[in-house]
MIKENU-821274 format. One line per field, with one value per residue (C-alpha): x, y, z; residue in three letters; residue number from 1. Coordinates in Angstrom, 3 decimals. Example, Ala and Ser with C-alpha at 12.3 -4.5 7.8 and 13.67 -1.06 7.14 Angstrom:
! residues 2
xx <- 12.300;13.670
yy <- -4.500;-1.060
zz <- 7.800;7.140
resn <- ALA;SER
resi <- 1;2
END
This chain:
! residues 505
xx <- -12.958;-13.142;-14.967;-13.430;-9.896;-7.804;-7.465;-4.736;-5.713;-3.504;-3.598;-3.674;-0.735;1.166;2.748;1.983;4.492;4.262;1.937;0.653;1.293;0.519;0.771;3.866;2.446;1.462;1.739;-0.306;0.534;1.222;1.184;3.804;2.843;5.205;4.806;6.171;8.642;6.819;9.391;11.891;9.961;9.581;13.045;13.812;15.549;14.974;15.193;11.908;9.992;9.762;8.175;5.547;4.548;1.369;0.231;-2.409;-6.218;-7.955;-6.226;-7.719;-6.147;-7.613;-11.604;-10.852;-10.891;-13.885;-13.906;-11.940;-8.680;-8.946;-8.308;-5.182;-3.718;-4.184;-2.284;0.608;1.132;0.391;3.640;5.790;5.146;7.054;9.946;10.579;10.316;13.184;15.224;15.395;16.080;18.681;20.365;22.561;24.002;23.538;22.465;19.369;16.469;17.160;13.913;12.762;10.233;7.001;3.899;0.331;-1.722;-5.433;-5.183;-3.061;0.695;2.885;6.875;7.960;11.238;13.881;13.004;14.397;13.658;13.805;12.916;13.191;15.593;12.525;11.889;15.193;15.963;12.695;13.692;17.732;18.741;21.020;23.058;26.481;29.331;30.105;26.353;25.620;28.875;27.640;24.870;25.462;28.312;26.006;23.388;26.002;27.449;24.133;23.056;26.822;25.699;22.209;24.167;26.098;23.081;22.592;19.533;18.253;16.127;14.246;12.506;15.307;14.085;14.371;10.838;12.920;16.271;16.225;18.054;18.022;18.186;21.444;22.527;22.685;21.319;18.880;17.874;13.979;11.259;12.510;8.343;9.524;13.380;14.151;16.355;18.889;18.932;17.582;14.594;13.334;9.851;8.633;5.185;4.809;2.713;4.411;3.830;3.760;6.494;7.856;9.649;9.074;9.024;11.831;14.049;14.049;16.605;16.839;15.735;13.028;11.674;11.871;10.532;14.069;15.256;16.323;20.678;22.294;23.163;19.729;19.989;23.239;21.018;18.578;21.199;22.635;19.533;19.558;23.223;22.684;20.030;22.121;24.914;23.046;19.219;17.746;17.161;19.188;15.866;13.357;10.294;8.272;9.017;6.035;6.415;9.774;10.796;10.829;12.557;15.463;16.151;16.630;18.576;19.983;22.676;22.448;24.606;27.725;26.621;29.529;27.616;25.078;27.274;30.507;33.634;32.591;35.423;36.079;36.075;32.261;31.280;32.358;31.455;27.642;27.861;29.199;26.067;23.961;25.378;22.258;23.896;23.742;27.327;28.738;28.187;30.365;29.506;28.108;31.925;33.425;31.169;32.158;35.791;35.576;33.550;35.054;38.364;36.352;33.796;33.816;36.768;36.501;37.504;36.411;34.296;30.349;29.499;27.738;24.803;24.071;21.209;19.211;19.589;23.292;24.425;27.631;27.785;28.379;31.123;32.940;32.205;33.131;36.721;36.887;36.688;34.306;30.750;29.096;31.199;30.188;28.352;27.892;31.454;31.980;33.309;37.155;36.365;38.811;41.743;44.243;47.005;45.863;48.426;46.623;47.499;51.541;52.969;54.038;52.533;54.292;54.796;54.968;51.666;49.976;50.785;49.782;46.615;46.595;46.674;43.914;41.523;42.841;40.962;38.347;37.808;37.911;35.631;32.424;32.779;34.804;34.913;37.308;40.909;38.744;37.273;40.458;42.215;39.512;40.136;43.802;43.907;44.503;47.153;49.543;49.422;50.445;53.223;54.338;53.697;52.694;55.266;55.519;54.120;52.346;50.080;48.823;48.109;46.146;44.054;43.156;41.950;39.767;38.647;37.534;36.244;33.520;32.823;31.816;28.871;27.710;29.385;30.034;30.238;33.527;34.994;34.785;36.792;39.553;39.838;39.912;42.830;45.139;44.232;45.561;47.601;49.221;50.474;53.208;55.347;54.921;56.218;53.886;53.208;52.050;49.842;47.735;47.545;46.233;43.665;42.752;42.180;40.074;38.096;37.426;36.027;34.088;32.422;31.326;29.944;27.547;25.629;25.294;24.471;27.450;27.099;29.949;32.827;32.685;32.634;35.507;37.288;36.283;37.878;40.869;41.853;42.011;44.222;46.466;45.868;47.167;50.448;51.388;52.685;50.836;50.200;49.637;47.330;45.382;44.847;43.369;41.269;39.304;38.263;37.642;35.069;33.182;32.968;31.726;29.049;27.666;27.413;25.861;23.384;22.587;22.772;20.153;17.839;18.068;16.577;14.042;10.887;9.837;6.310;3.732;5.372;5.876;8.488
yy <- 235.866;234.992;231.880;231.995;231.828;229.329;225.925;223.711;220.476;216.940;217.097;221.343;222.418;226.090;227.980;225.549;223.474;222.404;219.623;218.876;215.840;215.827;218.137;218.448;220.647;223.676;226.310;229.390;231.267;229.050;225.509;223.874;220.769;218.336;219.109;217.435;219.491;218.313;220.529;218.348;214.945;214.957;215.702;212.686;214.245;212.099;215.153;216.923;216.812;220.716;221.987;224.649;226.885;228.639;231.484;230.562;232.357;229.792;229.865;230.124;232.994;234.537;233.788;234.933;238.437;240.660;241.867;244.764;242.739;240.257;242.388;243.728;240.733;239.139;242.650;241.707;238.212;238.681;241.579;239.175;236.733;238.379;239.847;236.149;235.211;238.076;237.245;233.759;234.371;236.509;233.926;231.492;228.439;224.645;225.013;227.407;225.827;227.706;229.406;228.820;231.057;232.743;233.993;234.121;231.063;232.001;234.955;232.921;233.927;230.569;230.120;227.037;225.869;223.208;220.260;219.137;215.260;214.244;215.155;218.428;218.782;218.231;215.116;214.222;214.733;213.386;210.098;210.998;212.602;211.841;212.539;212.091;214.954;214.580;214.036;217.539;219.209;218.352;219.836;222.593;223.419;223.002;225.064;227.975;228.019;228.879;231.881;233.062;233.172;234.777;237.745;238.637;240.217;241.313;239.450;238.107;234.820;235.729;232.713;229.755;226.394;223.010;222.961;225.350;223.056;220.196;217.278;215.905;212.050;212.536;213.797;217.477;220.155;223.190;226.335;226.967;229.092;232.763;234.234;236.448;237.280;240.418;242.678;244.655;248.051;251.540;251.025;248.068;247.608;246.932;244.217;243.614;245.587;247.237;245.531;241.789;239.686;237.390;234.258;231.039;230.538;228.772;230.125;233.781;236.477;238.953;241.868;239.822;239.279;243.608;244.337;245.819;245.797;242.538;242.259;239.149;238.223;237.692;235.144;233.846;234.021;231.618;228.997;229.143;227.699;224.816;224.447;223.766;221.143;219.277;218.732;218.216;216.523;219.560;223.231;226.117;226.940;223.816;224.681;222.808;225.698;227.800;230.216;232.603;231.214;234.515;236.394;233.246;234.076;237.897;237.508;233.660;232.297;228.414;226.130;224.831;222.290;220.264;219.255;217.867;215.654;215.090;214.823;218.393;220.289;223.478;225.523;224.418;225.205;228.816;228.934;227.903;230.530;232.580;232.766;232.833;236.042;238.441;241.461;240.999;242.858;240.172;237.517;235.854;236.500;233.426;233.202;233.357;230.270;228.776;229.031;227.273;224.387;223.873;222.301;219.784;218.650;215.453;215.345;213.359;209.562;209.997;206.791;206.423;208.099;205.559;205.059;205.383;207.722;208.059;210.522;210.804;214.184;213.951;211.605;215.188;216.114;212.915;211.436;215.165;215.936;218.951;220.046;223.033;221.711;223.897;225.830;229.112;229.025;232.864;234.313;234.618;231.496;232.116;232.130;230.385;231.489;233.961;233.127;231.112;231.100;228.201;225.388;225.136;223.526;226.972;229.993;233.035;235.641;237.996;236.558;237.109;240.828;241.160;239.341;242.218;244.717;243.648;243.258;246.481;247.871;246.038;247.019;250.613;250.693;249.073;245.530;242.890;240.628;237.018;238.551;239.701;236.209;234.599;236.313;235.574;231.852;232.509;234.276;231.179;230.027;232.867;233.439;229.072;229.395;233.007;233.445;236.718;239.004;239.153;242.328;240.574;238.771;241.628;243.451;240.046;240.017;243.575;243.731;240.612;241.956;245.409;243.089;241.118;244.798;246.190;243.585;243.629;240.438;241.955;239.131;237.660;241.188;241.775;237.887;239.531;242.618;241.043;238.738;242.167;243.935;241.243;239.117;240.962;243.855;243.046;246.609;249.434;251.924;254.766;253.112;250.095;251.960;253.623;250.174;248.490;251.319;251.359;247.652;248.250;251.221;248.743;245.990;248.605;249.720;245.938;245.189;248.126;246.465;243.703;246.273;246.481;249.753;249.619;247.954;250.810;253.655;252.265;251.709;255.102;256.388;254.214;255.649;258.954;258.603;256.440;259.511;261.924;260.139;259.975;262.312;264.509;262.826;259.401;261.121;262.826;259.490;257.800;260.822;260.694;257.399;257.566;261.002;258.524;255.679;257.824;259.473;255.808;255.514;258.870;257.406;254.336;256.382;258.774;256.309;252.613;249.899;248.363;249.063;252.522;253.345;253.398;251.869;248.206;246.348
zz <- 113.283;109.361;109.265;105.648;106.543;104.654;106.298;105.380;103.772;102.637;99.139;98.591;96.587;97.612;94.765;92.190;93.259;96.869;97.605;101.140;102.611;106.192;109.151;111.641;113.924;115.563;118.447;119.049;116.354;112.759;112.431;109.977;107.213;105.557;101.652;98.762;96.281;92.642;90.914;92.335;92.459;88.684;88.400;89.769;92.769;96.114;98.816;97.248;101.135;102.354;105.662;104.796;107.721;107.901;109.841;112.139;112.192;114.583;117.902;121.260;122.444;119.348;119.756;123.297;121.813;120.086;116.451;116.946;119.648;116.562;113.921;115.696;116.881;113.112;112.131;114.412;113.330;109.883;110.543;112.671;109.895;107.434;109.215;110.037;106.420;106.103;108.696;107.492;103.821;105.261;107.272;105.487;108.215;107.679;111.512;110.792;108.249;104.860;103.254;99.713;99.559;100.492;100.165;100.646;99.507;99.667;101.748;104.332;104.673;104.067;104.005;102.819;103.978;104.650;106.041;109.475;109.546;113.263;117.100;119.295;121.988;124.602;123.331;122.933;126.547;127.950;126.201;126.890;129.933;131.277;128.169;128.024;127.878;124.136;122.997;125.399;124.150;120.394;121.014;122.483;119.987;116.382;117.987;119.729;115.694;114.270;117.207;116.261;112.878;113.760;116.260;113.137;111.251;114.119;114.817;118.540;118.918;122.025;122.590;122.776;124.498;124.007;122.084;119.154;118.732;116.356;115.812;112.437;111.625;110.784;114.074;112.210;114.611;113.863;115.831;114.644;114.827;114.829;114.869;117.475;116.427;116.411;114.402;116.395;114.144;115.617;112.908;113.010;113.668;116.707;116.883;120.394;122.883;125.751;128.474;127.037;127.406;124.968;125.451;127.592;131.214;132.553;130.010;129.883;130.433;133.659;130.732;129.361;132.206;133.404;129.868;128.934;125.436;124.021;122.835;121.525;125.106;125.822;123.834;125.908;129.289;127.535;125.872;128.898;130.877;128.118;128.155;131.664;131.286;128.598;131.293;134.007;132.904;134.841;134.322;136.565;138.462;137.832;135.716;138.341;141.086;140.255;142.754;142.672;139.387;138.094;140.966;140.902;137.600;138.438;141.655;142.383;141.123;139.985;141.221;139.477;136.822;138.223;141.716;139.661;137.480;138.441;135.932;134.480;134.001;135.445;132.154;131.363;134.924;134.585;130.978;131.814;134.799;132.839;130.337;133.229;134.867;135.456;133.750;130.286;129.669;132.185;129.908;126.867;123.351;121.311;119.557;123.112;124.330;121.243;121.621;124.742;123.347;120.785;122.045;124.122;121.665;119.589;116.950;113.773;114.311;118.039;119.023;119.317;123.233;125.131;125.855;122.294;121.394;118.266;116.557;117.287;117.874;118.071;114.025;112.050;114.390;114.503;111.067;109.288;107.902;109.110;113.070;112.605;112.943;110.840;107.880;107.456;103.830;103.393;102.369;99.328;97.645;95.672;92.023;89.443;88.069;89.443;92.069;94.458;97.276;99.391;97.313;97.806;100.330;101.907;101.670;99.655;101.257;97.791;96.573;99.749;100.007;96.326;97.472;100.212;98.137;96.153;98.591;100.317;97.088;96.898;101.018;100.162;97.472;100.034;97.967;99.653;96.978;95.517;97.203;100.310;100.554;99.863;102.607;105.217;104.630;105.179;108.392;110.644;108.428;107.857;111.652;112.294;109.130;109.924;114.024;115.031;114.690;111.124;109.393;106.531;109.522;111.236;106.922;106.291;109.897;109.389;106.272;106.887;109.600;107.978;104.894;107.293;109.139;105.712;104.567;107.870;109.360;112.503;114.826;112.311;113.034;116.243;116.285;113.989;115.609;118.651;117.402;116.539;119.447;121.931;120.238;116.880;118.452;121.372;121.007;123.402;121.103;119.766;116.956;118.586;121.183;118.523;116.381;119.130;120.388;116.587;116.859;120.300;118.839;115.696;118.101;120.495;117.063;116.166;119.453;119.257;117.278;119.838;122.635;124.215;125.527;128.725;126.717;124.116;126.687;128.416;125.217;123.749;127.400;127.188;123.836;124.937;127.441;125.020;122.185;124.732;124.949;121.209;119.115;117.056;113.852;115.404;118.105;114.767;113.521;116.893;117.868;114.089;114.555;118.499;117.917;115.045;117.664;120.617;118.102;117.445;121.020;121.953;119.031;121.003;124.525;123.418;121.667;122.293;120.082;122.337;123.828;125.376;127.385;125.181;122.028;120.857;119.848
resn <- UNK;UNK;UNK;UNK;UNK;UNK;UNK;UNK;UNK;UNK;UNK;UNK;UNK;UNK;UNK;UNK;UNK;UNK;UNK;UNK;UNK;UNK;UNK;UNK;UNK;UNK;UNK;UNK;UNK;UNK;UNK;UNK;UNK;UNK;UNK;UNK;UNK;UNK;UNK;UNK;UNK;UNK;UNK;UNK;UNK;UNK;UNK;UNK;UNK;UNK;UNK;UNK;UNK;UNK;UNK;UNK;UNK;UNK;UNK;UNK;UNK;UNK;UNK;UNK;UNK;UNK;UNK;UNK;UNK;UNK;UNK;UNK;UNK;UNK;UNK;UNK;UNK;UNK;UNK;UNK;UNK;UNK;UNK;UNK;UNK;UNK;UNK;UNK;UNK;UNK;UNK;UNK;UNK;UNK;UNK;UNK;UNK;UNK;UNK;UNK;UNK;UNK;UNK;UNK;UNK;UNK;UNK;UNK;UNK;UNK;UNK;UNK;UNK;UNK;UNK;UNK;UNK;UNK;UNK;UNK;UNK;UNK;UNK;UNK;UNK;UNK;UNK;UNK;UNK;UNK;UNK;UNK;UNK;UNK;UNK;UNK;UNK;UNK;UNK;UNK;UNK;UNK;UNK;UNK;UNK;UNK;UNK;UNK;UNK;UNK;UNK;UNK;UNK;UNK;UNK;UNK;UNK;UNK;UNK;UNK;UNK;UNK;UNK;UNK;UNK;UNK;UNK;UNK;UNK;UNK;UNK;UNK;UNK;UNK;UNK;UNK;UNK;UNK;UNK;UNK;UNK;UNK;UNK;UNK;UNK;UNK;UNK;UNK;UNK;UNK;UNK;UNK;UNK;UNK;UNK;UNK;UNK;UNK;UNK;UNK;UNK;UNK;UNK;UNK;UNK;UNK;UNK;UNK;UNK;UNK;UNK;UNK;UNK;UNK;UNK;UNK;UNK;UNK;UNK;UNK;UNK;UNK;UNK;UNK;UNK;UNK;UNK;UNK;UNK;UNK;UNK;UNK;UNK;UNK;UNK;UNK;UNK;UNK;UNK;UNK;UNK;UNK;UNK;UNK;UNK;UNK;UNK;UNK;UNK;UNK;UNK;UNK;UNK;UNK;UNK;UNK;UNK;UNK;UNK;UNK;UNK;UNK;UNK;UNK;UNK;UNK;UNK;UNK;UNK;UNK;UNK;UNK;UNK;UNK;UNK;UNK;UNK;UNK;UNK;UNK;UNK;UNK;UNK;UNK;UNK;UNK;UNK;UNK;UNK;UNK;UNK;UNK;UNK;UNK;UNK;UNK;UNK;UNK;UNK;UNK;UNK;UNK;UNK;UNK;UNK;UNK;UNK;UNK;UNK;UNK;UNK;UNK;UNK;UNK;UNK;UNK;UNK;UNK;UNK;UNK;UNK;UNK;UNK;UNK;UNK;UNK;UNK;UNK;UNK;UNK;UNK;UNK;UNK;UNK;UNK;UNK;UNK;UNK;UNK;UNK;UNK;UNK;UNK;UNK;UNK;UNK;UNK;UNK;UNK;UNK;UNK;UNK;UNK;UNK;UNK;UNK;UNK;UNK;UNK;UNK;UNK;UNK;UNK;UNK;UNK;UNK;UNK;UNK;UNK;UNK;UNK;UNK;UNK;UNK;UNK;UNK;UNK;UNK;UNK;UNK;UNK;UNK;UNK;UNK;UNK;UNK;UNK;UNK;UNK;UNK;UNK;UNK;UNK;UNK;UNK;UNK;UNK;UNK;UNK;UNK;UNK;UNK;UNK;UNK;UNK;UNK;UNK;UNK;UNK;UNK;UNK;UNK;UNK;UNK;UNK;UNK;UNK;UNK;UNK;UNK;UNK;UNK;UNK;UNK;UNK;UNK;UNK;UNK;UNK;UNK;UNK;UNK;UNK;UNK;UNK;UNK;UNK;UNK;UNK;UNK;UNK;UNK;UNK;UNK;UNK;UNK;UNK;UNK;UNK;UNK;UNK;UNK;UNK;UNK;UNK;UNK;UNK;UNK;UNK;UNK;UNK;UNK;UNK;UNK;UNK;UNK;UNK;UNK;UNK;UNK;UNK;UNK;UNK;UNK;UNK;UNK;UNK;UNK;UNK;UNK;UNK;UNK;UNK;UNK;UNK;UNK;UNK;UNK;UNK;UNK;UNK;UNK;UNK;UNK;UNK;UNK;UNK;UNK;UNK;UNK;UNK;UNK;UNK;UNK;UNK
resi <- 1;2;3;4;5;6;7;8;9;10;11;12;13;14;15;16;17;18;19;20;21;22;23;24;25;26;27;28;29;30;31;32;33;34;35;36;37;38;39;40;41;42;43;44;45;46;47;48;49;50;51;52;53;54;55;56;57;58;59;60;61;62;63;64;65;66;67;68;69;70;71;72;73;74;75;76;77;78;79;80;81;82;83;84;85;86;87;88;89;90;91;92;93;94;95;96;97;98;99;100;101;102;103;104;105;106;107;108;109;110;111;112;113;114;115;116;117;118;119;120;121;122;123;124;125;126;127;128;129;130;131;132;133;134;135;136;137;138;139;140;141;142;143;144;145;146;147;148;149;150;151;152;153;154;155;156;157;158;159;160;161;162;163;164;165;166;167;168;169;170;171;172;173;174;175;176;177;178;179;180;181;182;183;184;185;186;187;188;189;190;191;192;193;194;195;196;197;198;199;200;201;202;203;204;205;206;207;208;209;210;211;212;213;214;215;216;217;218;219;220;221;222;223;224;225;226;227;228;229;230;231;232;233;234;235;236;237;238;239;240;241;242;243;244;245;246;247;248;249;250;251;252;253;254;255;256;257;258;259;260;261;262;263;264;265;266;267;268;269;270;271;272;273;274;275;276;277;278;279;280;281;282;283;284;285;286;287;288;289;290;291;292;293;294;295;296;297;298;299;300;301;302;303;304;305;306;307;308;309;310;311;312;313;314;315;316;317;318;319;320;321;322;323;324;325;326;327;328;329;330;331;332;333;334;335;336;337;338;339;340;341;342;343;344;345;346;347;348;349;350;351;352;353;354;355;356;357;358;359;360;361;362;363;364;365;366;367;368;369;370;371;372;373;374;375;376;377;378;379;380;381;382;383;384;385;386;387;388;389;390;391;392;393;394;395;396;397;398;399;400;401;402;403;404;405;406;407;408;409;410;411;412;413;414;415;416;417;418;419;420;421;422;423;424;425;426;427;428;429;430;431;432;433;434;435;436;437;438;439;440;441;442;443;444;445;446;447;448;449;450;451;452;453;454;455;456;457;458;459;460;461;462;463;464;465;466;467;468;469;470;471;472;473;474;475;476;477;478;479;480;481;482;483;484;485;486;487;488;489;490;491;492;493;494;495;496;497;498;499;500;501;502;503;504;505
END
C-alpha cells in the first residue's frame, strides 16, 4: 500500500477551482466530500456547493491483500473509476447527478459532480415506513424515469438499493453511484474477476446471483425488491433471513404486496411481481413499469399525502406543470425560426408532412437533427388531434422512432415502434402485414441491445411466416430487413456480452 497516497483534506482545492469543505461519506471503494464551486461563488451565483468523489486507496479489504493483490485491485478500481466518470458524462436526466468533470488530483482519480442535498432512501424509510401510496408511487416513478434513461445507452446499474437512491430537499429524486454500471455493448471492458459477484445482498437478481451476464432487467429484478419495500415497509425475502436468502431469490416467489398493505391495487401487485419474475425475459422493461405508474402517481394540484414526510417526495410531482416527473433533457432542443407547427391552435396537416419530409432527410443522412426533434415532441399530439388511422400519424411515429434508433436512444424506439406495431396499423391487407412485421422487426432490433434474446427470435420467426404470405415485392422488402435482424442475433447468440470462465467483466 502507498503510504503516499493522496488523502483528502477540508480546505484542499481540486482543479483549481473546487474547494473542500467537508466530507459526505464513504464505502469500500471512494469516499465523496462536499466542495465549494469558487468559479461560481465569486460569480455571485448561490448554488456553487459540488460533491467531489474520490477513489479510495485505504480500505480494509485492501490492506487485507499483499503487494502484488494490491496492485491489482488498485488497477481495477482505478479502471471502474473512469468508465463511471464516462457513463455519467454520458447520461443526461435531472434524476441521475450530472458530472462536471474529472480528473486526477495528486495521483488520486476525483469526479466532481452535482450535488444531491438530502437523505438516502434507507434512511428515509428507517425514519418513514410505513410510507404512504403516493409518497411510494413518487418514488418509485422519479427513480424508474432515470433507469429508463440509463437502459437507453444501454447501460445496467447492477447494484440498486436503497443505500444508492436519493431524495433531494426538494423532494427531487436521484439514482447514484454507478462504480459498478456496466455498459451493455459486445466490447466493453470487463473489471470484475470471474467468480466475484457484484451487487448487494438482499437485492440482487436470479443472474447475479448464478454469475450470468448482467441485461437491463437485472436491473428490474433489483427495483423490484425496493419497489416492494416502498409499498409494503419490508423487503420480498427479509434481509434478516440469513440462511436461504439466496436460494428464495432464485426459486420463491414473494407474496403479493397487497397482503401486506391492503388498498393496493391489483395493477401494482402484478406490476411488482411482475419485476420480480426469476427469468429475466419474463419481466417488464423500465418504460413498461413506467407506463403503469404513471397513471396512478401524484398529479399536479393533488394535496400533501399524510403523514407528511420530509423531504416530500411526492412536492416535484404535484407542485410541477407538467405530469411527467422528469423531462427528458437530451433531445435535441427546436431551434428558432422556421415553421413551427406546435404553436396554433390545431395542428396542420401540410406543415407537418413538410416537417416529415425534412426530418425523413435528416434520418437518412445518420443526423437526426431540429425537424427530427420537432417531430419527436409531436408524436403524442398528432395521434390525440388526428386518431390513428390517419396516414400522416403512422409517417410522424415512424420517423421518430427511426430518429431516436439512430443516436442510440434505443429505449425511446423500441416505445415508438412499439406504438405502430400494435396500435397504428389495424388493416389485414398485405400491405399492412409487412408494415407491422417491419414495425416488430424494428422493435426486436432495439431490444437487442437490452438482451432480449427470445422476443427477437420469435419475432425474426414470426416474420417469416408473414413474408411467405405476401407478394413478391412486399415479401423482398420484409425478408432484407428480417436476414439483418437475425444476423444481430446470431452476433449476440455466438458471443454474449457478459462474463465467460476465465475472463472478467
Amino acid at each position: 500500500m502507498n503510504a503516499d497516497a493522496y488523502m483528502p483534506r477540508a480546505g484542499d482545492v481540486i482543479d483549481g477551482r473546487y474547494e473542500l469543505t467537508g466530507p459526505l461519506g464513504k464505502g469500500g471503494m471512494a469516499q465523496v466530500w462536499r466542495a465549494r464551486d469558487t468559479a461560481r461563488a465569486e460569480g455571485g451565483l448561490h448554488d456553487s456547493d459540488t460533491a467531489v468523489k474520490f477513489l479510495r486507496h485505504d480500505s480494509e479489504a485492501l490492506y487485507a491483500l499483499d503487494s502484488q493483490e494490491q496492485t491489482a485491485e488498485i488497477a481495477v478500481r482505478s479502471a471502474r473509476f473512469r468508465r463511471e466518470a464516462d457513463l455519467l458524462g454520458s447520461l443526461d436526466h435531472p434524476g441521475i447527478p450530472q458530472l462536471y468533470t474529472s480528473g486526477t488530483h495528486q495521483s488520486m482519480p476525483y469526479m466532481v459532480m452535482r450535488l444531491v442535498d438530502g437523505v438516502n432512501l434507507r434512511t428515509f424509510l428507517d425514519e418513514h415506513s410505513p410510507l404512504p401510496m403516493a409518497t411510494a408511487l413518487a418514488i418509485a416513478v422519479q427513480a424508474i424515469d432515470a433507469l429508463k434513461c440509463a437502459h437507453t445507452l444501454p447501460v445496467v446499474h447492477r447494484d440498486l438499493k436503497p443505500a444508492n437512491i436519493m431524495i433531494g430537499t426538494t423532494g427531487a429524486v436521484a439514482v447514484i453511484d454507478f462504480g459498478i454500471a456496466k455498459p451493455l455493448r459486445a466490447d466493453a471492458t470487463r473489471y470484475t474477476a470471474h467468480g466475484s459477484t457484484l451487487g448487494t445482498r438482499g437485492y440482487l437478481a436470479p443472474e447475479q446471483l448464478l454469475e450470468r451476464a448482467p441485461t437491463a432487467r437485472t436491473d428490474v429484478y433489483c427495483f423490484g425488491c425496493i419497489f416492494y419495500e416502498l409499498l409494503t415497509g419490508r423487503p420480498p425475502f427479509p434481509l434478516g433471513e440469513e440462511s436461504g436468502l439466496a436460494e428464495k431469490h432464485l426459486s420463491e416467489t414473494p407474496l403479493p404486496p397487497s397482503l401486506y398493505t391492503p388498498g393496493i391495487p391489483d395493477p401494482l401487485d402484478d406490476l411488482v411481481l411482475g419485476m420480480l419474475a426469476k427469468q429475466p425475459d419474463q419481466r417488464p422493461t423500465m418504460a413498461e413499469a413506467l407506463a403503469v405508474l404513471a397513471p396512478l402517481a401524484p398529479r399536479p394540484g393533488d394535496a400533501e399525502p399524510q403523514p407528511r414526510t420530509h423531504p416530500d417526495p411526492t412536492a416535484p410531482l404535484r407542485l410541477r406543470a407538467g405530469a411527467r416527473p422528469h423531462p427528458r433533457p437530451d433531445r435535441p432542443t427546436p431551434a428558432p425560426g422556421g415553421p413551427a407547427p406546435v404553436g396554433g391552435e390545431w395542428l396542420d396537416q401540410r406543415e407537418i408532412e413538410d416537417l416529415c419530409a425534412r426530418a425523413e432527410s435528416e434520418v437518412a443522412s445518420g443526423q437526426p437533427g431540429d425537424a427530427t426533434a420537432r417531430l419527436q415532441g409531436l408524436t403524442e399530439r398528432v395521434r390525440e388531434e388526428w386518431g390513428e388511422r390517419r396516414p400522416v400519424v403512422r409517417r410522424v411515429w415512424q420517423v421518430a422512432a427511426d430518429g431516436f434508433r439512430v443516436v442510440g436512444d434505443h429505449g425511446s424506439a423500441a416505445d415508438a415502434y412499439h406504438v405502430i406495431a400494435e396500435s397504428l396499423i389495424s388493416g389485414s391487407g398485405p400491405s399492412d402485414r409487412a408494415d407491422q412485421a417491419t414495425a416488430r422487426l424494428q422493435l426486436a432490433m432495439c431490444q437487442l441491445s437490452f438482451g432480449n434474446l427470445d422476443t427477437a427470435i420469435a419475432t425474426v420467426e414470426n416474420a417469416g411466416h408473414t413474408a411467405a404470405g405476401l407478394p413478391p415485392e412486399q415479401a423482398a422488402r420484409l425478408e432484407t430487413l428480417r436476414a439483418d435482424v437475425d444476423a444481430q442475433l446470431e452476433t449476440h447468440l455466438v458471443d454474449p456480452p457478459g462474463p465467460k470462465p476465465g475472463q472478467e467483466s
